[in-house]
CHARMM-style PDB file with segment names, atoms N, HN, CA, C and O in Angstrom:
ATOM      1  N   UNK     1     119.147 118.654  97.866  1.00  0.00      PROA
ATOM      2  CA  UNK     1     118.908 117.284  97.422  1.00  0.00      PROA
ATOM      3  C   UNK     1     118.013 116.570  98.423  1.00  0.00      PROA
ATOM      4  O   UNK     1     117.857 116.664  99.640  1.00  0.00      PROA
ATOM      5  N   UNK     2     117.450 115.774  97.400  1.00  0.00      PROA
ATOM      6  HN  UNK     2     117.577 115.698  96.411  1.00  0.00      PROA
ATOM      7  CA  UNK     2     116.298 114.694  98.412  1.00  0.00      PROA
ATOM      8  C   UNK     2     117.158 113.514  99.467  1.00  0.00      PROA
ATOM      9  O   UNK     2     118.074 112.785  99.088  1.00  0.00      PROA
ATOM     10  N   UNK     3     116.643 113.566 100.705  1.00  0.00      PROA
ATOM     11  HN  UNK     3     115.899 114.158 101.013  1.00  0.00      PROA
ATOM     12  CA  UNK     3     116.964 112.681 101.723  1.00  0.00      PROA
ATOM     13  C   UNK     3     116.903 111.255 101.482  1.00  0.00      PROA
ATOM     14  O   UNK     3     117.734 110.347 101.511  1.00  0.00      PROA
ATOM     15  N   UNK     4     115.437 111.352 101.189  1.00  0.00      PROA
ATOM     16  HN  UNK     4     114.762 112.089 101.165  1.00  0.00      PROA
ATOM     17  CA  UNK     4     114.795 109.885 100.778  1.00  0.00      PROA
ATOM     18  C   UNK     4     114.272 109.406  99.242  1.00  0.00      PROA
ATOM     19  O   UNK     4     113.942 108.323  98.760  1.00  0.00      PROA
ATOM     20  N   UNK     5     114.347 110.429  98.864  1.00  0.00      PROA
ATOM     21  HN  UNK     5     114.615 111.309  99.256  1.00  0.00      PROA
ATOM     22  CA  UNK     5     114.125 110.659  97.151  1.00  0.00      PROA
ATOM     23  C   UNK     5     115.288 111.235  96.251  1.00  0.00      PROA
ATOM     24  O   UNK     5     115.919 112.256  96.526  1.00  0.00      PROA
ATOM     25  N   UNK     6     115.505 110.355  95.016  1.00  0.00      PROA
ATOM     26  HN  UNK     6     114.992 109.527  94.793  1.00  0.00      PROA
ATOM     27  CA  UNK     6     116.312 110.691  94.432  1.00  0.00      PROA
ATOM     28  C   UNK     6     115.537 110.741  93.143  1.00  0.00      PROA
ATOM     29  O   UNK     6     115.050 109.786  92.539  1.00  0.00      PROA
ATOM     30  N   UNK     7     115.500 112.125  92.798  1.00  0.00      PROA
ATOM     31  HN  UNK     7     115.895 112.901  93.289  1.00  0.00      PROA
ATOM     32  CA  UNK     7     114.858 112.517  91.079  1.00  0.00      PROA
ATOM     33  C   UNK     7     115.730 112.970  89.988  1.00  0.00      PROA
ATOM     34  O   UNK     7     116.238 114.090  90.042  1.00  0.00      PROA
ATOM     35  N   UNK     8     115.966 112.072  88.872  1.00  0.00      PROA
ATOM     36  HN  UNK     8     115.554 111.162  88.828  1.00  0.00      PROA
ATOM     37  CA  UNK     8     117.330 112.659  87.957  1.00  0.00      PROA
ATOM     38  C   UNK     8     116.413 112.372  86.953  1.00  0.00      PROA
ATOM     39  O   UNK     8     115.583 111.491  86.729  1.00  0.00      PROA
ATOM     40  N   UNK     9     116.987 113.813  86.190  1.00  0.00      PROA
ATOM     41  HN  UNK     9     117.662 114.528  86.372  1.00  0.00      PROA
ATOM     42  CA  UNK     9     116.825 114.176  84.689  1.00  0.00      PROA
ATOM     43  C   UNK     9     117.546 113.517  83.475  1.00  0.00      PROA
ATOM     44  O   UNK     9     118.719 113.891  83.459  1.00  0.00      PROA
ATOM     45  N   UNK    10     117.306 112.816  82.633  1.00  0.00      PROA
ATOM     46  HN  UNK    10     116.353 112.512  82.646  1.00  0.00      PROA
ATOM     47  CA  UNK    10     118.535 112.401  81.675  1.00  0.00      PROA
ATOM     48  C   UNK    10     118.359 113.197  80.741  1.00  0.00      PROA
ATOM     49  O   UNK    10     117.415 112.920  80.001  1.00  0.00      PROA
ATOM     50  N   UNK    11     119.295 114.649  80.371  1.00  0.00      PROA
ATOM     51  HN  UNK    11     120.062 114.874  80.972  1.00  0.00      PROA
ATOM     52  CA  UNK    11     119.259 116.084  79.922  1.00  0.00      PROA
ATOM     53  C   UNK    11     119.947 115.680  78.294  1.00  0.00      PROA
ATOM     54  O   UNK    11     120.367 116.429  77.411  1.00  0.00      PROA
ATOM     55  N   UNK    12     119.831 113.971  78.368  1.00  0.00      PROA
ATOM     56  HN  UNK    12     119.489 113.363  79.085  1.00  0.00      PROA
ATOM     57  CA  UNK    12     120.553 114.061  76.757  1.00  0.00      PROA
ATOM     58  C   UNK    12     119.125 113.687  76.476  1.00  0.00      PROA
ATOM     59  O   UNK    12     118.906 114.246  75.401  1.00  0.00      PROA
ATOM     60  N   UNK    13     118.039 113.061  76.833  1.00  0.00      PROA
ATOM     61  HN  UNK    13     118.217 112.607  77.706  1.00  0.00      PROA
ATOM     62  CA  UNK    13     116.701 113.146  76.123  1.00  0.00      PROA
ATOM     63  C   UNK    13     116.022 113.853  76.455  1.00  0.00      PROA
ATOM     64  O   UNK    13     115.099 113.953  75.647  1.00  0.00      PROA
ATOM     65  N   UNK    14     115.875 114.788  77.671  1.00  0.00      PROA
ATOM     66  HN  UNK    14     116.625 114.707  78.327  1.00  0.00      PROA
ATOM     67  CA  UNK    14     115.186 115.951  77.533  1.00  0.00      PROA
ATOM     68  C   UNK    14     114.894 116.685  76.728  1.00  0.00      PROA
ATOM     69  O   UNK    14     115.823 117.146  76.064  1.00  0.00      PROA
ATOM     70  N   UNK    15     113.523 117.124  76.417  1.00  0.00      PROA
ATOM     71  HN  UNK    15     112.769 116.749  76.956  1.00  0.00      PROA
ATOM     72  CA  UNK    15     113.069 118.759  75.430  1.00  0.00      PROA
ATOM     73  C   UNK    15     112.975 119.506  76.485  1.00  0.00      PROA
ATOM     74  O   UNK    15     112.696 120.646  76.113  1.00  0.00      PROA
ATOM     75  N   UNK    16     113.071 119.439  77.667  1.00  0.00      PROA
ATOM     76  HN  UNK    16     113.298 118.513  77.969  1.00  0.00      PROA
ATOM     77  CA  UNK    16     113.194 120.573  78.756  1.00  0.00      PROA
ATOM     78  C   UNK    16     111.952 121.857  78.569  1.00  0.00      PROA
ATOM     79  O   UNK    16     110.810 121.397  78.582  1.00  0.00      PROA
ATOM     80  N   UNK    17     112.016 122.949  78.449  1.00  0.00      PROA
ATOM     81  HN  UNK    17     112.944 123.323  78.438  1.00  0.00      PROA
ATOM     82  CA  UNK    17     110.843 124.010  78.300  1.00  0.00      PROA
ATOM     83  C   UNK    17     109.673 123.356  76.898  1.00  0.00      PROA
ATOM     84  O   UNK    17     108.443 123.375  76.869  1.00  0.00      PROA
ATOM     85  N   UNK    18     110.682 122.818  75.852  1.00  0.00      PROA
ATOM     86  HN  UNK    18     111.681 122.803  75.875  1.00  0.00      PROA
ATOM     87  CA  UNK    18     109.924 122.558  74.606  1.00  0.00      PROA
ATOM     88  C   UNK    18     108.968 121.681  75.015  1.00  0.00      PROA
ATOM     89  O   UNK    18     107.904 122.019  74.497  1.00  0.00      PROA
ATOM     90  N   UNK    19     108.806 120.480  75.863  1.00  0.00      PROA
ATOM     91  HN  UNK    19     109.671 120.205  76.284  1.00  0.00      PROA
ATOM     92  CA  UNK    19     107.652 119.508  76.464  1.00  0.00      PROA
ATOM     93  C   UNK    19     107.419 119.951  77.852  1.00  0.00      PROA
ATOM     94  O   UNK    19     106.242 119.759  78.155  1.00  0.00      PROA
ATOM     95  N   UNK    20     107.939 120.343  78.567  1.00  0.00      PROA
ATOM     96  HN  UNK    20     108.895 120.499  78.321  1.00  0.00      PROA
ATOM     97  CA  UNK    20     107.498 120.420  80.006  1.00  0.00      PROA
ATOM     98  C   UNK    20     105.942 119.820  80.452  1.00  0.00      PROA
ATOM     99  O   UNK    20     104.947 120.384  80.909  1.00  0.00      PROA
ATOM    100  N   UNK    21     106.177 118.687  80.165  1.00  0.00      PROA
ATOM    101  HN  UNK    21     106.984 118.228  79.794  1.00  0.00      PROA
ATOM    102  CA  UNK    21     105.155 117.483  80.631  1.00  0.00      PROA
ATOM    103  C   UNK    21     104.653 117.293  82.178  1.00  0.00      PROA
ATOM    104  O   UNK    21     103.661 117.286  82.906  1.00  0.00      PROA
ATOM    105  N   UNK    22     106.346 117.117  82.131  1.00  0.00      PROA
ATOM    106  HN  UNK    22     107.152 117.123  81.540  1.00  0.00      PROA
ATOM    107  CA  UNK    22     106.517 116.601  83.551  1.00  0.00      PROA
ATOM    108  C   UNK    22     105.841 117.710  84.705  1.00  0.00      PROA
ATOM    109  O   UNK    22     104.962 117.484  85.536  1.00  0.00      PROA
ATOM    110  N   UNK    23     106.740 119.242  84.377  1.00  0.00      PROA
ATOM    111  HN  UNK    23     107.454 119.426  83.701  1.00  0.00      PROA
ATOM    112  CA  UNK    23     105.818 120.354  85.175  1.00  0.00      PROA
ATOM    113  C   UNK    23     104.731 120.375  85.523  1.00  0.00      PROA
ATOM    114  O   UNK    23     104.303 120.673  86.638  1.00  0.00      PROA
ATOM    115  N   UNK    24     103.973 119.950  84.278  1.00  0.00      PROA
ATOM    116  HN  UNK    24     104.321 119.708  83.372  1.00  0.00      PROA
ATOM    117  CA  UNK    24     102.266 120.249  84.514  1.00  0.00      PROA
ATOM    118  C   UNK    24     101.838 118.947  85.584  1.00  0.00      PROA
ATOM    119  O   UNK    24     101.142 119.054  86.594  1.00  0.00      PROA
ATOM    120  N   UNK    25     102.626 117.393  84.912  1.00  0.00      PROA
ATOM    121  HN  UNK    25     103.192 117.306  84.092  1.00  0.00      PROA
ATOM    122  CA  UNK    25     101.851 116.786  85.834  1.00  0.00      PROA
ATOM    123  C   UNK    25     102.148 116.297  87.001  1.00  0.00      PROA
ATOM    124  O   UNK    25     101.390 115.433  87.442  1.00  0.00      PROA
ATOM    125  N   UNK    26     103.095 116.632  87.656  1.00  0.00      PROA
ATOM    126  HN  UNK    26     103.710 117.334  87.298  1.00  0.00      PROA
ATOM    127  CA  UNK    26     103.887 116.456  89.432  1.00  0.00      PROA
ATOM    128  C   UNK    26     102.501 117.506  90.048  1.00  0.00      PROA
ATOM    129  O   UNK    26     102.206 118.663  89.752  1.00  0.00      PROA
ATOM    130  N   UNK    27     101.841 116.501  91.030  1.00  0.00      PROA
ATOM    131  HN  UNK    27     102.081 115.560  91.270  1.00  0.00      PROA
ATOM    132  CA  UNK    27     100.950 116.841  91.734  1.00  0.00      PROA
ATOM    133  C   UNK    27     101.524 118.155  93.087  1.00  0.00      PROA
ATOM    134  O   UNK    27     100.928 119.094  93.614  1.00  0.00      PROA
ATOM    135  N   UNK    28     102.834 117.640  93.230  1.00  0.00      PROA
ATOM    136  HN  UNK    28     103.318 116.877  92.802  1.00  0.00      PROA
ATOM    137  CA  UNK    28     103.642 118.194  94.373  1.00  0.00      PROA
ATOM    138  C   UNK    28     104.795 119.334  94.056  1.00  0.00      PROA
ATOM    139  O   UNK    28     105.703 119.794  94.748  1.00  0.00      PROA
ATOM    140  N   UNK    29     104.289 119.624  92.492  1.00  0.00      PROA
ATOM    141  HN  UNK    29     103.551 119.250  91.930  1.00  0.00      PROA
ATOM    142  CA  UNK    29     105.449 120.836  92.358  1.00  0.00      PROA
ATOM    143  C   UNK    29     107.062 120.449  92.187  1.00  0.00      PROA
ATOM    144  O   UNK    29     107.893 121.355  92.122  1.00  0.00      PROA
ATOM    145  N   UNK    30     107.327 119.494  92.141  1.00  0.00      PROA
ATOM    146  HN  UNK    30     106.651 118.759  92.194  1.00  0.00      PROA
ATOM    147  CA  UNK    30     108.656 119.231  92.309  1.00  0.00      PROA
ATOM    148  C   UNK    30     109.527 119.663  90.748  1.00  0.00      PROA
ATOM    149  O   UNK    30     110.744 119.477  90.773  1.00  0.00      PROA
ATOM    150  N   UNK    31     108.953 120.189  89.517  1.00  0.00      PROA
ATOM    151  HN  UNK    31     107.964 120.340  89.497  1.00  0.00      PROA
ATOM    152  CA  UNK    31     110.250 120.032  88.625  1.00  0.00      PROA
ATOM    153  C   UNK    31     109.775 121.550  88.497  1.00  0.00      PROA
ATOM    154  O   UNK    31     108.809 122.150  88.969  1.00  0.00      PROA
ATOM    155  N   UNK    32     111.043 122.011  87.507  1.00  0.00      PROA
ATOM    156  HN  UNK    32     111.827 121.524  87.123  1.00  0.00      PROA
ATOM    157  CA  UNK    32     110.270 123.925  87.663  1.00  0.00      PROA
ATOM    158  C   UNK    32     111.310 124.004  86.436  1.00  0.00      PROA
ATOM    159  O   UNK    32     112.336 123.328  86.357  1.00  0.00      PROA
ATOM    160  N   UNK    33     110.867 124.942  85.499  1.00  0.00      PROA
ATOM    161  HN  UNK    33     110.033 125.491  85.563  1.00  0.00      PROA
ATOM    162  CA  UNK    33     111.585 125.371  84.359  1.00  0.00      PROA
ATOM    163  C   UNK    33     112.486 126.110  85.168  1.00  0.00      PROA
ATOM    164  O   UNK    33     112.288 126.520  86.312  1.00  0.00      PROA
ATOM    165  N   UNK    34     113.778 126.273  84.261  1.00  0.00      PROA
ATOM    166  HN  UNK    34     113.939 125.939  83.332  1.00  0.00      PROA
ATOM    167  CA  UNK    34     115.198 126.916  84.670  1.00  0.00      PROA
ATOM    168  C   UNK    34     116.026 127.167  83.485  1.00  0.00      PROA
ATOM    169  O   UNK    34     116.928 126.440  83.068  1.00  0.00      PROA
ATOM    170  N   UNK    35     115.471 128.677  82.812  1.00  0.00      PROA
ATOM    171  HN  UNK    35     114.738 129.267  83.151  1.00  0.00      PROA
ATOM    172  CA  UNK    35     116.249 128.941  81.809  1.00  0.00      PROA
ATOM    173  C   UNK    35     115.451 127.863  80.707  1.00  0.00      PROA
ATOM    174  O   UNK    35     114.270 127.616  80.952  1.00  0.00      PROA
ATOM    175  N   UNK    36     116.076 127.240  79.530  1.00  0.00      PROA
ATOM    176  HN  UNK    36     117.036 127.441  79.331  1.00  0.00      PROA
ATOM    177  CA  UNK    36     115.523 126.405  78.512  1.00  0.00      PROA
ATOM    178  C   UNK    36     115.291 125.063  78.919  1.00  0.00      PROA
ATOM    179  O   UNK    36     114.782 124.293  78.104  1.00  0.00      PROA
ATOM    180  N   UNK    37     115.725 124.486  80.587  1.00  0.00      PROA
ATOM    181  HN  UNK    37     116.138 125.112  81.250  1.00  0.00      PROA
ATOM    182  CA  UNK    37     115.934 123.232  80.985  1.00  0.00      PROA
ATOM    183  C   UNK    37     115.105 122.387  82.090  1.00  0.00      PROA
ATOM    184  O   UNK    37     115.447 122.225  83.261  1.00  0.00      PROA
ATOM    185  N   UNK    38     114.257 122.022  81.632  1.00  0.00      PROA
ATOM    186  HN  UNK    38     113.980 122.154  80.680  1.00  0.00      PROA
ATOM    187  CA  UNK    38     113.545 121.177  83.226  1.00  0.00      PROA
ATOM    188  C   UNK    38     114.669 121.011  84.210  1.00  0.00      PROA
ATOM    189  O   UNK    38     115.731 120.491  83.867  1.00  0.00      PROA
ATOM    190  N   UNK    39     114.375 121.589  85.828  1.00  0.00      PROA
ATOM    191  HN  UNK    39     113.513 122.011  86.107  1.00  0.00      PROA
ATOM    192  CA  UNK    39     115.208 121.372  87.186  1.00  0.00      PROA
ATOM    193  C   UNK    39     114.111 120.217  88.305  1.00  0.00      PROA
ATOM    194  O   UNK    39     112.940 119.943  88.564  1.00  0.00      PROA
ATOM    195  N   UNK    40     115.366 119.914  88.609  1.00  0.00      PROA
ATOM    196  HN  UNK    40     116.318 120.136  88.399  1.00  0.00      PROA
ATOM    197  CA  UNK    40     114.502 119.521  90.271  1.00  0.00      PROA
ATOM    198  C   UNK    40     114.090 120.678  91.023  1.00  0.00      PROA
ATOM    199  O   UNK    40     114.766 121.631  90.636  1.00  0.00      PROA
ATOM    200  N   UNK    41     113.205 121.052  92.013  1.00  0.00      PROA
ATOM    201  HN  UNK    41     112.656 120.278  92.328  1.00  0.00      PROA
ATOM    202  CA  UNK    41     113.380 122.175  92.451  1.00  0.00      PROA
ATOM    203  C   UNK    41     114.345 121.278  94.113  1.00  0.00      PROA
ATOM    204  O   UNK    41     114.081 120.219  94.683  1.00  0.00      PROA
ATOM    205  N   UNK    42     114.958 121.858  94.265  1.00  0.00      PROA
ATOM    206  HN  UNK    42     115.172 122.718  93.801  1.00  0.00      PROA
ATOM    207  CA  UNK    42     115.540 120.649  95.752  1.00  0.00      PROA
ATOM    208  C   UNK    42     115.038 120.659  96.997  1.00  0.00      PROA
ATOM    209  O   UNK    42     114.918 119.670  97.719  1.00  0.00      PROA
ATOM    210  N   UNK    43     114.626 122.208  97.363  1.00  0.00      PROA
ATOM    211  HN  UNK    43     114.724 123.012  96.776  1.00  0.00      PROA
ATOM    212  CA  UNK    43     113.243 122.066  98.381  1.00  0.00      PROA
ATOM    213  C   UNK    43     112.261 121.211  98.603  1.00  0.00      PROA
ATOM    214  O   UNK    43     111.863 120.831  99.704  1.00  0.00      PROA
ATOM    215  N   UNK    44     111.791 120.847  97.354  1.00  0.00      PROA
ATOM    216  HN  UNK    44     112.114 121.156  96.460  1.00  0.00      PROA
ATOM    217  CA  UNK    44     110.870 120.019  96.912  1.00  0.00      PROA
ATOM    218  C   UNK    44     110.859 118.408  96.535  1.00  0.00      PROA
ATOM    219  O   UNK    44     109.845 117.727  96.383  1.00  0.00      PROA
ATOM    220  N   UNK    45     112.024 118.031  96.437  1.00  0.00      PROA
ATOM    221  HN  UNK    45     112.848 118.585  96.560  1.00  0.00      PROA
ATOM    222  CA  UNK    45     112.180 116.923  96.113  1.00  0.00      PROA
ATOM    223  C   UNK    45     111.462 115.503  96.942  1.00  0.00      PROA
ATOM    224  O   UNK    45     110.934 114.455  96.570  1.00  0.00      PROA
ATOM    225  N   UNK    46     111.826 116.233  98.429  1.00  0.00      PROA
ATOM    226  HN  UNK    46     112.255 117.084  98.731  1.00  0.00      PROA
ATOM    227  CA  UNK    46     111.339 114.593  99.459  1.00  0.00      PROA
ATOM    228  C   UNK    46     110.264 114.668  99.599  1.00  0.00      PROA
ATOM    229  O   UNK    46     109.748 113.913 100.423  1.00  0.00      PROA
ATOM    230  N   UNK    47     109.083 116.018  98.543  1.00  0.00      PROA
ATOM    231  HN  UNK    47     109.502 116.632  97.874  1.00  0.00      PROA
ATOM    232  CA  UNK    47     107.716 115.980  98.544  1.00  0.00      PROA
ATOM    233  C   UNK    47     107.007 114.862  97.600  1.00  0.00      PROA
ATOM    234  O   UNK    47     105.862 114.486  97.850  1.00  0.00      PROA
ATOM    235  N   UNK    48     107.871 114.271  96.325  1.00  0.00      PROA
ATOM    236  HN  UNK    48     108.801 114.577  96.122  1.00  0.00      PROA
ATOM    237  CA  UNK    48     107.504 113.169  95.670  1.00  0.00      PROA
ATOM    238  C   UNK    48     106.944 111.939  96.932  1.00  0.00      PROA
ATOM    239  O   UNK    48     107.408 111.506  97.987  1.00  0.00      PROA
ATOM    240  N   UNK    49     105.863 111.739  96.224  1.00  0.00      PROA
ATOM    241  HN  UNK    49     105.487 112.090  95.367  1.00  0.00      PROA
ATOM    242  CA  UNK    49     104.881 110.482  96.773  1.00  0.00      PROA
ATOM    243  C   UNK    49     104.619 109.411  96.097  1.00  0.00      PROA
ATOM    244  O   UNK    49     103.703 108.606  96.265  1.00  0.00      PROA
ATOM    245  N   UNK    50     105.746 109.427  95.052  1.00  0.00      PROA
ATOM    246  HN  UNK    50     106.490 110.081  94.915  1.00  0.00      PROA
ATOM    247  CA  UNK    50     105.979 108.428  94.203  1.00  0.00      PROA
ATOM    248  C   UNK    50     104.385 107.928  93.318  1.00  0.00      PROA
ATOM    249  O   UNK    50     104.255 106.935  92.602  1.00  0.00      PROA
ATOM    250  N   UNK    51     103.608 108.683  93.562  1.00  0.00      PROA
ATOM    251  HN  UNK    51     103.713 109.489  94.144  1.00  0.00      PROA
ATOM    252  CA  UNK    51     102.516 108.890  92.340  1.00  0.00      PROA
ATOM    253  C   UNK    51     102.783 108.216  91.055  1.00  0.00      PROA
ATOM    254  O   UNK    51     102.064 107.363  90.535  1.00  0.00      PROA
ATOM    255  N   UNK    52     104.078 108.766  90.520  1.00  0.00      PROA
ATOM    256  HN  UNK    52     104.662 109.459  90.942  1.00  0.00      PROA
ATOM    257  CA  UNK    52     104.684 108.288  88.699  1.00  0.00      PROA
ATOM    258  C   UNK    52     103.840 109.350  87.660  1.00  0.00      PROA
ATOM    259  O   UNK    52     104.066 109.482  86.457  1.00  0.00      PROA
ATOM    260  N   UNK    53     102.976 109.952  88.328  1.00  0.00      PROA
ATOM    261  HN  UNK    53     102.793 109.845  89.305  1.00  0.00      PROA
ATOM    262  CA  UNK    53     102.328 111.171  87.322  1.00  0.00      PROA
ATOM    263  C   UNK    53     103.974 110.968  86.085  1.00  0.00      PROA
ATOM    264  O   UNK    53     104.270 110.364  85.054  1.00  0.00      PROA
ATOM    265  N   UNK    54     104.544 111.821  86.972  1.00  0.00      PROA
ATOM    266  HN  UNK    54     104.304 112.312  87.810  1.00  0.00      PROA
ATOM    267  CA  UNK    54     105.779 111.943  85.609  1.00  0.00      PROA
ATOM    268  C   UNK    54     106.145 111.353  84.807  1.00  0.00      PROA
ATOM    269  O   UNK    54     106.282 111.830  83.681  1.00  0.00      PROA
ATOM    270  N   UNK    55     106.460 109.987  85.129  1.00  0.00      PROA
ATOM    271  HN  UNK    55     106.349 109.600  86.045  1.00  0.00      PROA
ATOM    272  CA  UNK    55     106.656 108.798  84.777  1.00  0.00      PROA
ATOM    273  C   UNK    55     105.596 108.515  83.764  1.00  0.00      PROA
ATOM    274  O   UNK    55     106.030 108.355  82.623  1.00  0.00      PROA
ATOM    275  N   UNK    56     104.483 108.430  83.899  1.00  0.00      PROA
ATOM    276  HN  UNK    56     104.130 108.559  84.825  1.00  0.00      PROA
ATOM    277  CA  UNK    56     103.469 107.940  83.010  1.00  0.00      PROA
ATOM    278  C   UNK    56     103.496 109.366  81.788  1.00  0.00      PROA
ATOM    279  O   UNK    56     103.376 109.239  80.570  1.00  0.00      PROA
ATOM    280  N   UNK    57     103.627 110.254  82.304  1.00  0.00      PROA
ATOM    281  HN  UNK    57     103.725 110.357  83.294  1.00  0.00      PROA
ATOM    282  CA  UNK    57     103.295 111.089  81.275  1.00  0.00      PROA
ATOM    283  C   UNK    57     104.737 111.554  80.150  1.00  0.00      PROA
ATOM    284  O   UNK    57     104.416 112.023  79.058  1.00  0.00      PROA
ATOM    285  N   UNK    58     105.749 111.455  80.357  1.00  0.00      PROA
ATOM    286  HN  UNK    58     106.010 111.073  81.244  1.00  0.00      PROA
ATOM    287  CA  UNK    58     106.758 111.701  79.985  1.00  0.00      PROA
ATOM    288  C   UNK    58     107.359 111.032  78.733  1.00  0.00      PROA
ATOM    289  O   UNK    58     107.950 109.960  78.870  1.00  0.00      PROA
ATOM    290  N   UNK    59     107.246 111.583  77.571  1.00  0.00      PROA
ATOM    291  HN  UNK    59     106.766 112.453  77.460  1.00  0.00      PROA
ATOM    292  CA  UNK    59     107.211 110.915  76.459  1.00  0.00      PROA
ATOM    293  C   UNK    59     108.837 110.006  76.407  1.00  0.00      PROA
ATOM    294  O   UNK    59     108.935 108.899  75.877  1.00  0.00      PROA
ATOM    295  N   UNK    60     109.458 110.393  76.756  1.00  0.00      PROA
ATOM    296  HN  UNK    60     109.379 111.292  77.187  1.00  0.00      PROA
ATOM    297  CA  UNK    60     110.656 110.364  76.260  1.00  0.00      PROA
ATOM    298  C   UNK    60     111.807 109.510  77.500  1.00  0.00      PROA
ATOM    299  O   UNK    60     113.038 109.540  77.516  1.00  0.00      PROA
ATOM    300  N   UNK    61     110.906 108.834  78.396  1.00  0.00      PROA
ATOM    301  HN  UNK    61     109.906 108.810  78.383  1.00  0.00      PROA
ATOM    302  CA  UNK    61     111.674 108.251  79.330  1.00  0.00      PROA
ATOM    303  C   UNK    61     112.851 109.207  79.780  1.00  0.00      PROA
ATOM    304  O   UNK    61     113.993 108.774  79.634  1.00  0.00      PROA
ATOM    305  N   UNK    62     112.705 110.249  80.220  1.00  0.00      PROA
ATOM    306  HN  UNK    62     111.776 110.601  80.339  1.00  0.00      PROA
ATOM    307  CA  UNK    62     113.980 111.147  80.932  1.00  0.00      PROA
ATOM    308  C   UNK    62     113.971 111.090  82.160  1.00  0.00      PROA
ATOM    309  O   UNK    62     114.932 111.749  82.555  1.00  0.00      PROA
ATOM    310  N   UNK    63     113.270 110.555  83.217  1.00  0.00      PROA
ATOM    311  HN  UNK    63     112.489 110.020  82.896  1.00  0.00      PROA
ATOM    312  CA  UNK    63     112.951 110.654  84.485  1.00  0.00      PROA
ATOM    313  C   UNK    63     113.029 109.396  84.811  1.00  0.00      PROA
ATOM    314  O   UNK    63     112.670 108.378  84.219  1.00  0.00      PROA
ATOM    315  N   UNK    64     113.739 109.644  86.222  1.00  0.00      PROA
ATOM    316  HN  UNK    64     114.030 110.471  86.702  1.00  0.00      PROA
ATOM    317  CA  UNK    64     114.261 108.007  87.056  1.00  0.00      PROA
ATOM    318  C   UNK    64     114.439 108.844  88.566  1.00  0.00      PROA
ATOM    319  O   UNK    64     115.322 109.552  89.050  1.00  0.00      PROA
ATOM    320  N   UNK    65     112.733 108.220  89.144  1.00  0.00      PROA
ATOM    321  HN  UNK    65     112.016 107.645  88.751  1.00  0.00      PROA
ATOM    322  CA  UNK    65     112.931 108.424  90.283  1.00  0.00      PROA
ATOM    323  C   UNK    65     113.589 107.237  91.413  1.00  0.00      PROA
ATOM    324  O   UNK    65     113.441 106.015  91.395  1.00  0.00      PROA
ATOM    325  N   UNK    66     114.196 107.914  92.177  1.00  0.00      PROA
ATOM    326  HN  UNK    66     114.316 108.907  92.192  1.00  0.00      PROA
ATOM    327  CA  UNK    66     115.320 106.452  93.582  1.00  0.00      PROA
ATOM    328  C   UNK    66     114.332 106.663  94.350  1.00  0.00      PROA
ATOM    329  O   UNK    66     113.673 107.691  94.196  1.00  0.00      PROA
ATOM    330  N   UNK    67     114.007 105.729  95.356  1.00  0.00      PROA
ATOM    331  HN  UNK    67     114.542 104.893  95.481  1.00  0.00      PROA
ATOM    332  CA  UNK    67     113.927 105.727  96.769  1.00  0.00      PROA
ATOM    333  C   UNK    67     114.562 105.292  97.170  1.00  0.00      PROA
ATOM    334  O   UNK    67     114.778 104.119  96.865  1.00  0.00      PROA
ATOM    335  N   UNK    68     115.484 106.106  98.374  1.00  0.00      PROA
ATOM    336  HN  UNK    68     115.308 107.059  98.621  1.00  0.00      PROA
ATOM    337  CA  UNK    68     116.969 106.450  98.785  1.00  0.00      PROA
ATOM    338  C   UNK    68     116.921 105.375 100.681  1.00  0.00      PROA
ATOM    339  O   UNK    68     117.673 105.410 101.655  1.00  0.00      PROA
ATOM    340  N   UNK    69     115.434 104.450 100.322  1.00  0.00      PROA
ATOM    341  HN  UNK    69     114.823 104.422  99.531  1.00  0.00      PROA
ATOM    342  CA  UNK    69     115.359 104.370 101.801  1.00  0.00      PROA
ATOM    343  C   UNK    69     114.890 102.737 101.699  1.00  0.00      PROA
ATOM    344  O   UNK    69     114.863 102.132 100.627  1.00  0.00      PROA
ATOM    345  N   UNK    70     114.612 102.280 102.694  1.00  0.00      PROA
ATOM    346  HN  UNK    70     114.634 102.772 103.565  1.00  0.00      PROA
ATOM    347  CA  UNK    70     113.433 100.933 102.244  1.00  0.00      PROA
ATOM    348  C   UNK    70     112.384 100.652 103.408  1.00  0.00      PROA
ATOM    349  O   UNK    70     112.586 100.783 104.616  1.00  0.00      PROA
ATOM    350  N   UNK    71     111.201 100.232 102.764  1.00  0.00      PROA
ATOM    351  HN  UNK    71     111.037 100.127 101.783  1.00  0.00      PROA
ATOM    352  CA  UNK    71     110.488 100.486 103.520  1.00  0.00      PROA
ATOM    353  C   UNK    71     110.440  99.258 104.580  1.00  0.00      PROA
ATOM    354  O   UNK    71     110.889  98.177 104.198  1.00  0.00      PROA
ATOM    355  N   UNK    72     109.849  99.388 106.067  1.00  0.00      PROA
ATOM    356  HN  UNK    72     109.485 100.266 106.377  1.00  0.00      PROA
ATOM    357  CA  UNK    72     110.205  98.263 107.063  1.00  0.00      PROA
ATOM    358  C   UNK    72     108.723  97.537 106.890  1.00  0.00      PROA
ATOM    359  O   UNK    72     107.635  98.110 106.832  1.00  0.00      PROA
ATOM    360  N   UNK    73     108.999  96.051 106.821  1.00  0.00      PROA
ATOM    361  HN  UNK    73     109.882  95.585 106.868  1.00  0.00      PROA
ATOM    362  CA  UNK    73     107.612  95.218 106.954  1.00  0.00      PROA
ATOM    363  C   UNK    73     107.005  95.135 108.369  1.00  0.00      PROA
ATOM    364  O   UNK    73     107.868  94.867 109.205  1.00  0.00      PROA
ATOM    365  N   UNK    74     105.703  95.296 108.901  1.00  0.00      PROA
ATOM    366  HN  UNK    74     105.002  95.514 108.222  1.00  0.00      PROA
ATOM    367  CA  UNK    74     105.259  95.233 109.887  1.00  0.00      PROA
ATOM    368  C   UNK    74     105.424  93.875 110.134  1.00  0.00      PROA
ATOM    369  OT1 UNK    74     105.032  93.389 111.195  1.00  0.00      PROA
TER     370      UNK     74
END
């Protein structure tokens, strides 16, 4: 699991392998087919750069990325 990133699937609107959207467009590799089901990969998770690739591309609103941290104002 992510330190500073928190990436959850909501697997009751997922099409999982049937759209795998999200796969193609995470710049950083982070989701990976698993069996019929989009995964986090968890290695990968605190590599999100909060881009939203996924987010924007993801038909079906299944993805809700956290940031698990906050950032400090100079």
């Amino acid at each position: 699991m992510g330190v500073f990133v928190g990436l959850i699937i909501d697997y009751d609107r997922c099409k999982g392998k049937e759209c795998g959207i999200c796969v193609d467009a995470c710049p950083v590799n982070i989701f990976l087919e698993h069996i019929d089901l989009i995964d986090v990969a968890p290695a990968q998770e605190d590599e999100c750069s909060f881009c939203e690739a996924c987010l924007e591309r993801c038909q079906g609103t299944c993805i809700t990325i956290e940031k698990k941290y906050k950032m400090r104002s100079s």
